[in-house]
N, C-alpha and C positions, 0 to 999 in steps of 0.2 A: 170590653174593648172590641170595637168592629173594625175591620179592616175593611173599604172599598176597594176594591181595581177598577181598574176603566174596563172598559167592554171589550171585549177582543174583538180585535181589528179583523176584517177577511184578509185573508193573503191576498196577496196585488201582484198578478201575472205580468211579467214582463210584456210590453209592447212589443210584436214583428213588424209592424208598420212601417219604422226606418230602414229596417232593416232591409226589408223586400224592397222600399223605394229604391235605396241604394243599389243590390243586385240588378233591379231595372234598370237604373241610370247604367250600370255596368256593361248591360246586354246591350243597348244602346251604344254605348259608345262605341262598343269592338265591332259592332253589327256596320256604324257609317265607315269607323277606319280602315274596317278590312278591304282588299284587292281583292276583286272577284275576277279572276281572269288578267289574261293583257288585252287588252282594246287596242295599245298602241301599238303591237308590234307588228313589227315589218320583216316583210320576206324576202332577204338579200341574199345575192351570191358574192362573194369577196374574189374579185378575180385573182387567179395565182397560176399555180402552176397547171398547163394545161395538159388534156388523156389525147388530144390529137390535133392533126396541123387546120390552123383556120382555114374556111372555105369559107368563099362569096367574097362582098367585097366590105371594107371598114365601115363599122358602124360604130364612132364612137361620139359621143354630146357632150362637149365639152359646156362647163355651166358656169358662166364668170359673172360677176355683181349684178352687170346689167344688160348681156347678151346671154346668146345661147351658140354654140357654132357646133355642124356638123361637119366628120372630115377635115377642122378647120376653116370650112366657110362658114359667116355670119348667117343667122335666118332668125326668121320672125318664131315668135312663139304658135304664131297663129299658122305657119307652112310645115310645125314640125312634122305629122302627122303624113301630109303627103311627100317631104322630103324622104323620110322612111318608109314609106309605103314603096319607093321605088326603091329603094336599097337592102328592100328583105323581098325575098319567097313566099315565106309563111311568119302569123304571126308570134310563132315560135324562135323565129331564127335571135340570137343574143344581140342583146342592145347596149353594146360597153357605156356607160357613164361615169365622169369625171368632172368633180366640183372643183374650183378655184379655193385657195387660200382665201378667206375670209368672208368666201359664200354662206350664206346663214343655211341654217338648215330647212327652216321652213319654204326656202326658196326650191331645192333641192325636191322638199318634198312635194310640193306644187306641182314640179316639170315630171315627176312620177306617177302624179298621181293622172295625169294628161295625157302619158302611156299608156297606162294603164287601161283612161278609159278607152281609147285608139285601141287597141285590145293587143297590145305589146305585154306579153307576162313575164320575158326570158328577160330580167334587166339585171346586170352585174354592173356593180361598183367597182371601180379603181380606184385606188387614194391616188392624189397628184405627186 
């Protein structure tokens, strides 16, 4: 009596290949999701409680849906820059600003960003 067996099989090493793909897809993913930094933020002063009495004269921008008013006179977007320029010293001196109730915010940050480049850096926010 003969007995045959089949042939012995080689052992069969597991595949890495999905594995590592997966890791990859993983490295990937957390790589686009991640915040690198803030890009967006802004550099505000929250007006409050003051260290001493104002000097000079009012400078405050009021910003409503579809004006701009200084002091509360009306002005163009396009005179804001020399309206201010007579009402500060330096372009250090604080520039109060105040949005309206339902002013967007990109509006907001438009008339800042217009400051800004006018070389206005001292800008404090008031809430209405």
């Amino acid at each position: 009596m003969s007995f045959s067996f089949a042939q012995p099989q080689p052992r069969r090493r597991p595949s890495l290949t999905p594995m590592i793909d997966v890791v990859f897809l993983l490295l990937v993913f957390f790589m686009l999701a991640a915040r690198f930094g803030q890009e967006g933020a802004l550099d505000l002063r929250i007006g409050g409680a003051a260290t001493s009495e104002w000097q000079g004269p009012p400078r405050l921008i009021r910003i409503a849906a579809e004006e701009l008013f200084i002091n509360g006179q009306p002005i163009g977007a396009t005179a804001l820059q020399q309206a201010l320029s007579r009402l500060t010293e330096t372009r250090l001196d604080p520039i109060l600003i105040r949005a309206d109730e339902g002013v967007g915010l990109q509006r907001l940050l438009d008339i800042m960003a217009v400051l800004e480049a006018a070389g206005f850096a001292n800008l404090v926010l008031v809430s209405p």
